[in-house]
C-alpha positions, -999 to +999 in steps of 0.1 A: -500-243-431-484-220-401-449-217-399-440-237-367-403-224-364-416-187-362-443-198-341-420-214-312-400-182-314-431-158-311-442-180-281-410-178-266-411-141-271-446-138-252-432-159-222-403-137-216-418-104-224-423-081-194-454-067-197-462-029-187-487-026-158-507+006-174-527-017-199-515-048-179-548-069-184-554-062-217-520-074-226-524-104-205-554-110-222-539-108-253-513-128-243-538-153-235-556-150-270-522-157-288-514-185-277-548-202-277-552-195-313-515-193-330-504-183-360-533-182-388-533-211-416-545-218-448-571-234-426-587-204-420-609-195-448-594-155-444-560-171-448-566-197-473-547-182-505-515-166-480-486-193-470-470-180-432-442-202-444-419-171-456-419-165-416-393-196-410-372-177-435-365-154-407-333-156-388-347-159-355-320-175-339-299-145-342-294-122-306-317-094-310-293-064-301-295-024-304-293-002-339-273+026-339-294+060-344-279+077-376-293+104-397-284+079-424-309+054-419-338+078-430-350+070-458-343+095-493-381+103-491-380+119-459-349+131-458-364+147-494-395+155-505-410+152-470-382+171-451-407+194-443-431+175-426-438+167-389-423+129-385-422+110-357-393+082-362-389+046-347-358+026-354-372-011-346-397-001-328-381+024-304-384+060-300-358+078-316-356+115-303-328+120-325-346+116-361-378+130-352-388+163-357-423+178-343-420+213-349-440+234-333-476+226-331-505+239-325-522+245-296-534+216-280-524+191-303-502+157-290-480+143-307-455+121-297-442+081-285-474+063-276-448+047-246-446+077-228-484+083-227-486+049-214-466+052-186-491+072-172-521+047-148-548+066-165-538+055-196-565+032-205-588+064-206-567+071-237-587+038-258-558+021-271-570-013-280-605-001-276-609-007-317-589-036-324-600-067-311-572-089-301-603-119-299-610-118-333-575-116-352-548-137-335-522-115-350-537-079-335-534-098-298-498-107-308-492-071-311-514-058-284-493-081-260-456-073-271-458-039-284-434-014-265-439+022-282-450+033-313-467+069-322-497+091-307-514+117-323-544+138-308-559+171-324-588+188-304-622+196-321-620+226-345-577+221-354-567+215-385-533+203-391-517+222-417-490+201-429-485+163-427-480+138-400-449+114-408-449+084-389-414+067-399-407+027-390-368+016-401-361-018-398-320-027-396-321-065-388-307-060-355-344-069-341-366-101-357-400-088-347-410-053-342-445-046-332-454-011-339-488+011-323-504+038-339-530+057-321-547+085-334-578+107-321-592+136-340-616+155-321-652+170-332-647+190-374-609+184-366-591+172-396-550+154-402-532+141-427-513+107-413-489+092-434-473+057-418-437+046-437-425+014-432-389+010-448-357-012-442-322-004-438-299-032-449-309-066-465-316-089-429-351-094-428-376-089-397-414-097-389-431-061-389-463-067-373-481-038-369-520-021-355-529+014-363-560+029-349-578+059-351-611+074-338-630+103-354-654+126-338-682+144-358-673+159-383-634+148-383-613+141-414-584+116-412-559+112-448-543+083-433-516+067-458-498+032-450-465+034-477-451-002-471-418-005-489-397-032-468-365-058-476-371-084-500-363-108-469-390-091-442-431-099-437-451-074-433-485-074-412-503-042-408-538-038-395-558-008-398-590-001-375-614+032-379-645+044-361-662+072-372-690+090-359-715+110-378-704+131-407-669+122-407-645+111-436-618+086-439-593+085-466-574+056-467-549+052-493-526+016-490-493+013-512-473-020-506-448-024-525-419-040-509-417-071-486-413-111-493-445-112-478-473-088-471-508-084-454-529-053-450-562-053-434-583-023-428-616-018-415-644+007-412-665+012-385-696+038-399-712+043-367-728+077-372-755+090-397-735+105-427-700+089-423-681+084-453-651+064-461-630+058-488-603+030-491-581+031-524-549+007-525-520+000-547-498-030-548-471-036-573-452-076-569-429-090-592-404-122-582-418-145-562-437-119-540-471-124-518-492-088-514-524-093-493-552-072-489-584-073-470-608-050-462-637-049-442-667-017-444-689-020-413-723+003-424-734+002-388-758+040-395-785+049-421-771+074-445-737+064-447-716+057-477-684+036-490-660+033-522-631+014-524-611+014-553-575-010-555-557-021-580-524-042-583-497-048-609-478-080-607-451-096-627-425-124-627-444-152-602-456-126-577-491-134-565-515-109-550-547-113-527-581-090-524-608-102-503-630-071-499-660-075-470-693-050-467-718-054-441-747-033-438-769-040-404-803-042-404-809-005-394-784+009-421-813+027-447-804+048-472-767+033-480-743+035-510-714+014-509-695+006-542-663-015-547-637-024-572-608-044-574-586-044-606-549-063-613-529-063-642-504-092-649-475-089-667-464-126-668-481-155-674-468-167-642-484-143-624-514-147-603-546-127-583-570-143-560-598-115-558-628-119-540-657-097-532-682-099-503-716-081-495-738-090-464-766-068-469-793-067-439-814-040-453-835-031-483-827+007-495-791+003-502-775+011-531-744-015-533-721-025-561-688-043-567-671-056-594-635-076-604-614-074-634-578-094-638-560-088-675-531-082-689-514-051-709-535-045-746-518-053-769-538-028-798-527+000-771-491-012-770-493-016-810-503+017-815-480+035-793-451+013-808-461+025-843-459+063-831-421+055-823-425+043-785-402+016-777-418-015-762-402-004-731-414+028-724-451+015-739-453-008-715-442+017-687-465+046-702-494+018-697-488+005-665-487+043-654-521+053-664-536+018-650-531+031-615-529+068-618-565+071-606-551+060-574-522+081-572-539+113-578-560+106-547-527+109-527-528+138-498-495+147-507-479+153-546-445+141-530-456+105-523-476+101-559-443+117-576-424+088-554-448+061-558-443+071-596-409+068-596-413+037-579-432+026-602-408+032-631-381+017-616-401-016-609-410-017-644-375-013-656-367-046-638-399-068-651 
């Protein structure tokens, strides 16, 4: 069932939203959209094994107000190991000039608060909400109506970015729903690395609800990484949308690890001859966590090709969720798609829902999937316990090499050595 507390407060947030006049109809349209449709519910089959209820859990009766902008409230990892990347910083859900830090970049390349561009009343040439369809997911038209800023990124054909884009979203509980906007355009054999951090400051929980999307021309490469590491008391909604033209490649790499409740979509549009994509994902839950995960590959050319690998480790009465969807359309010849989905529990009252999809239209295609759910061996934990390994660090040395074929796909060594140490730590408190 929908959460009807949080969905009152999310209406009341659309009537008294003022909304800008540069994508004015498309907001009003998705205005519109929301509140036909609502909040998904276990009634709809794509929401069927995720409960909205953790949403009432929200404080919303609480005054939004402003955070204060501190060097602080970045997170160790960026203040860290990713000090020297370009980051772009939004402290719910607002530009802060003050944490980011650009650099100096090469020529022709934009970077910068989606807002501004906005402002401008050409900006619908720019595409935003051109990919993501506020008609089909109630929750995209939620954002596409409310969202106020979020991050813009454009390279021109033939640039490519030498060193990392950081897109930073803090959450401090002074604002119950933040809607952040990614919008990324890589021009013809351009290539970027994008990674997107969502983290929380403090324990008060908020409804991040957020739409990335991203266009690639010929030949463009996009590392696009969504690091979700949230409050235990937040929910987490993040929507991925990519179309790629011919011979380009997408690497997606999803890590959720934090958050009472989570859900990541992302889907592939293949709309040139030779486009490639790759979707890996991690997801570790323990307590009484929900992580989501759906994704969708649209084979919409001949000679394109797919492989999505994503694996989740779940303990204590944490449940996790992978519905993986392929289409290929009836003129898609010649395509390879394969898909897997693996979870390891470490609890009996820990649970998956997995469930793989192919609608195939065409008859030379190469297409494979396949799901495994177990649990730790116990002749591997055995053995290492009998070459002096304490059942502790077994279990940890384990759980490590289950999903380092994920991590080593990373674009950058600092988030696989964090996700590691993540990792570790989680582990120590199973």
């Amino acid at each position: 069932m929908s959460a009807p507390r949080a969905e009152t407060a999310l209406r009341a947030r659309l009537a008294a939203h003022a909304l800008p006049s540069s994508l004015g109809l498309l907001r009003d349209a998705a205005a519109e959209q929301f509140r036909s449709q609502g909040l998904p519910s276990a009634r709809h089959e794509a929401w069927r094994f995720t409960d909205l209820r953790a949403l009432d859990k929200l404080d919303w009766d609480t005054p939004d107000s402003d955070a204060p902008e501190s060097a602080e409230l970045l997170p160790a990892l960026i203040r860290g190991p990713l000090a020297h990347a370009r980051r772009i910083v939004f402290v719910d859900g607002a530009f802060s000039a003050r944490l980011s830090q650009c650099g100096e970049l090469p020529a022709g390349v934009q970077l910068g608060p989606l807002g501004q561009a906005l402002e401008d009343p050409h900006a619908a040439k720019l595409g935003v909400g051109t990919l993501s369809d506020p008609k089909e997911r109630s929750l995209s038209a939620l954002n596409t109506a409310l969202f106020q800023d979020g991050a813009r990124l454009s390279v021109p054909a033939d640039t490519v970015l030498d060193r990392p884009i950081v897109v930073v979203y803090l959450t401090t509980g002074h604002k119950r729903l933040v809607s952040p906007r990614v919008w990324i355009d890589i021009g013809v054999n351009g290539g970027a690395r994008v990674v997107e951090y969502y983290a929380a400051s403090g324990s008060a929980g908020a409804l991040v609800n957020g739409v990335s999307e991203a266009r690639l021309a010929d030949g463009a490469k996009l590392d696009h990484v969504q690091l979700q590491e949230q409050n235990d008391a937040s929910v987490h909604f993040a929507q991925l949308v990519v179309r790629q033209d011919r011979d380009s490649r997408l690497r997606s790499h999803s890590i959720a690890i934090g958050s009472a409740l989570a859900r990541v979509e992302i889907r592939a549009e293949l709309a040139g001859e030779g486009s490639h994509a790759r979707l890996h994902g991690l997801y570790l839950g323990d307590r009484s966590q929900v992580l989501d995960h759906r994704t969708e590959i649209d084979h919409a050319a001949p000679h394109t090709t797919s492989d999505e690998l994503y694996k989740g480790i779940l303990g204590d009465r944490a449940k996790g969720v992978f519905c993986g969807f392929v289409a290929v359309r009836p003129h898609a010849q010649k395509i390879d798609a394969k898909q897997t989905n693996r979870a390891l529990l470490l609890s009996d009252t820990a649970a998956v829902h997995t469930r793989p999809q192919l609608e195939i239209h065409a008859d030379d295609v190469r297409c494979s999937h396949g799901a495994s759910i177990g649990q730790l061996d116990a002749d591997a934990l055995f053995y290492l316990r009998t070459r002096g390994i304490g059942l502790d660090d077994a279990r940890a040395l384990l759980t490590s090499a289950f999903v380092e074929d994920v991590l080593a796909t990373l674009p950058c060594d600092e988030l696989s050595l964090h996700v590691r140490a993540l990792l570790r730590r989680a582990r120590g408190n199973t």
